[in-house]
N, C-alpha and C positions, 0 to 999 in steps of 0.2 A: 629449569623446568618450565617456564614462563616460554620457553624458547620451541620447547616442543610440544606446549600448549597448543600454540599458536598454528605449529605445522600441521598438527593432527587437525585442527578445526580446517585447514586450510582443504588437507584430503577430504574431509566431511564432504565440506562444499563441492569437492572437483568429483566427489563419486553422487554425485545428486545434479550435475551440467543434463542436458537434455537440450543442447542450444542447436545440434545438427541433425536433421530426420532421417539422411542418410546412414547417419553411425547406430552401429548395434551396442547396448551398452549392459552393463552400467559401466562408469570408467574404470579402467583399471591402475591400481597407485603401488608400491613396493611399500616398504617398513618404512613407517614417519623417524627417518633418525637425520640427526642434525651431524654434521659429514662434510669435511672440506673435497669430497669427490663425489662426481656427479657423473651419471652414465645418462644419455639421452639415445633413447632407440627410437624407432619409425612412430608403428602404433601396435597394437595385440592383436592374435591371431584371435580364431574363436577358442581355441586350448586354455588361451590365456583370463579371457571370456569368465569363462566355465569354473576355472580353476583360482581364479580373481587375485594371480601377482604375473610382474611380467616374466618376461624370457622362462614361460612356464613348462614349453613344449620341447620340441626337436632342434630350433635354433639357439633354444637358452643352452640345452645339453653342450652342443658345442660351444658357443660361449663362456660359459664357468670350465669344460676343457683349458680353453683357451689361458684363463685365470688362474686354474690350477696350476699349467707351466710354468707360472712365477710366483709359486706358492700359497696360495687363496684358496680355498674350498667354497664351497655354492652358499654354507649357511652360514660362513665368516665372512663374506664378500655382500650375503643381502641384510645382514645386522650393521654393517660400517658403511656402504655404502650408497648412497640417496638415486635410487631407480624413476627417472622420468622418462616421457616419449613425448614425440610431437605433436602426437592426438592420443589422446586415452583410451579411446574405445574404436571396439574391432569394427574396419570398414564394409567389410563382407567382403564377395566375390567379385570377381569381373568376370565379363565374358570369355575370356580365354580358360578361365581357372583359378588361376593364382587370387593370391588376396587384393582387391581392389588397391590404389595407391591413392590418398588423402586427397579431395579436393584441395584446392585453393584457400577454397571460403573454411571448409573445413577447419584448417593447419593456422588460418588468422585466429577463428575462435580459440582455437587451443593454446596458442601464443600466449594470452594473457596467463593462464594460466603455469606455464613453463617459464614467464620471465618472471612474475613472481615468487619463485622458487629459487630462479638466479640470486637475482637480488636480495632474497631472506638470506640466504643460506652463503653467502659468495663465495662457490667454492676456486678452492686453487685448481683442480685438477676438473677437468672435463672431457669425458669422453664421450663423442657422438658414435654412435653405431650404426652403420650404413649409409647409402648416398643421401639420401631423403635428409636424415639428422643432422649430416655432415654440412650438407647446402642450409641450412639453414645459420651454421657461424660462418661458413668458409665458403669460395667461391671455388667451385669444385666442376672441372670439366674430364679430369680422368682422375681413378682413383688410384693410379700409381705415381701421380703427382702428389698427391695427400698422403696416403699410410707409409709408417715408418719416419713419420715427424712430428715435431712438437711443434706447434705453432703460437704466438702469441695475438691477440685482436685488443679490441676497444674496452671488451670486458675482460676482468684481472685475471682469469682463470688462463693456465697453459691449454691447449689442446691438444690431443691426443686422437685423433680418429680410427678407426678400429671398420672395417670393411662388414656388411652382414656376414652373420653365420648362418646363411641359409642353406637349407639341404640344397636346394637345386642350383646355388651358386656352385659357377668353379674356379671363380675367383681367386680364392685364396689355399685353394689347394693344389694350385699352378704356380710356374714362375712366369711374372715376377713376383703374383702377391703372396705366395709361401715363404719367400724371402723378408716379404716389406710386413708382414705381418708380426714376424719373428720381432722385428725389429722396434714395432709399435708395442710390442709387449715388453720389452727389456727397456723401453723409454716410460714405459708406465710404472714398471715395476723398481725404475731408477728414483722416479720422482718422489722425492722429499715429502708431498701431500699422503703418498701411497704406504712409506717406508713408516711415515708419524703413526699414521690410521692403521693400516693392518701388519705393522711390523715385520715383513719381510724385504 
């Protein structure tokens, strides 16, 4: 209890940050549950915003899709599972449309906040979601070098990188990452952290 004390005061703090004027906020955090897996997305759209959990909108839909394939549901996947990103709060727009992609300075403030999380929690299993998350453990210059592997780093956790599920990608609904995707799922769904936690 002491354990989840501790994470819930830690959300407190991370939905009360106000450190970058560019981000729309307030942060957004998933369920304080203590979780040897760990999902790291980009940051929140405004859905997510609004609606204050992540992967709230049309990318989460496909996502928990994605979970379902190997047995998980959306509200057994956000009870067992510890939901971070690499900035919390929605970046707004760019000029083209889409949703702005995280300063620099931005993704350093937020660091602190995502490595403490690491480190409390240390999970075995880690999954980054999309290139933004992914580059952040792994040195990622195509993403069909990365999905569809588990990889090990400096910290104890496996990796598991998982491509975005954005609408406007076609990433993954092409070959080869229709394939490599398939593949990152049944490596997730293998792993020992996955099979303890939500039993399938």
């Amino acid at each position: 209890m002491d354990r989840l004390r501790r994470l819930k005061r830690h959300q407190q703090q991370l939905r009360l940050c106000a450190k970058c004027p560019g981000m729309q906020g307030p942060a957004v955090t998933g369920i304080p549950v203590i979780s040897p897996i760990v999902v790291v997305g980009q940051a929140p759209g405004r859905h997510e915003i609004e609606l204050r959990r992540p992967f709230a909108w049309s990318a989460g839909k496909t996502l928990f899709q994605w979970f379902a394939s190997i047995g998980v549901d959306e509200s057994t996947f956000r009870s067992h599972v510890y939901m971070a990103a690499v900035c919390r709060c929605y970046p707004g727009k760019n000029n083209g449309g889409g949703d702005r992609v995280p300063a620099k300075s931005e993704i350093k403030h937020c660091r602190n906040w995502l490595q403490w999380e690491l480190t409390f929690l240390k999970p075995a299993l880690l999954i980054p979601v999309g290139k933004l998350a992914i580059s952040q453990f792994l040195a990622v210059q195509n993403l069909a070098e990365i999905i569809g592997k588990q990889r090990s780093t400096m910290i104890t956790a496996d990796i598991i990188p998982l491509p975005h599920p954005s609408g406007v990608s076609t990433w993954y609904r092409t070959l080869p990452g229709k394939t490599l995707l398939r593949h990152a799922l049944r490596l997730i769904g293998r792993h020992d952290a996955w099979r303890d936690e939500l039993g399938s």
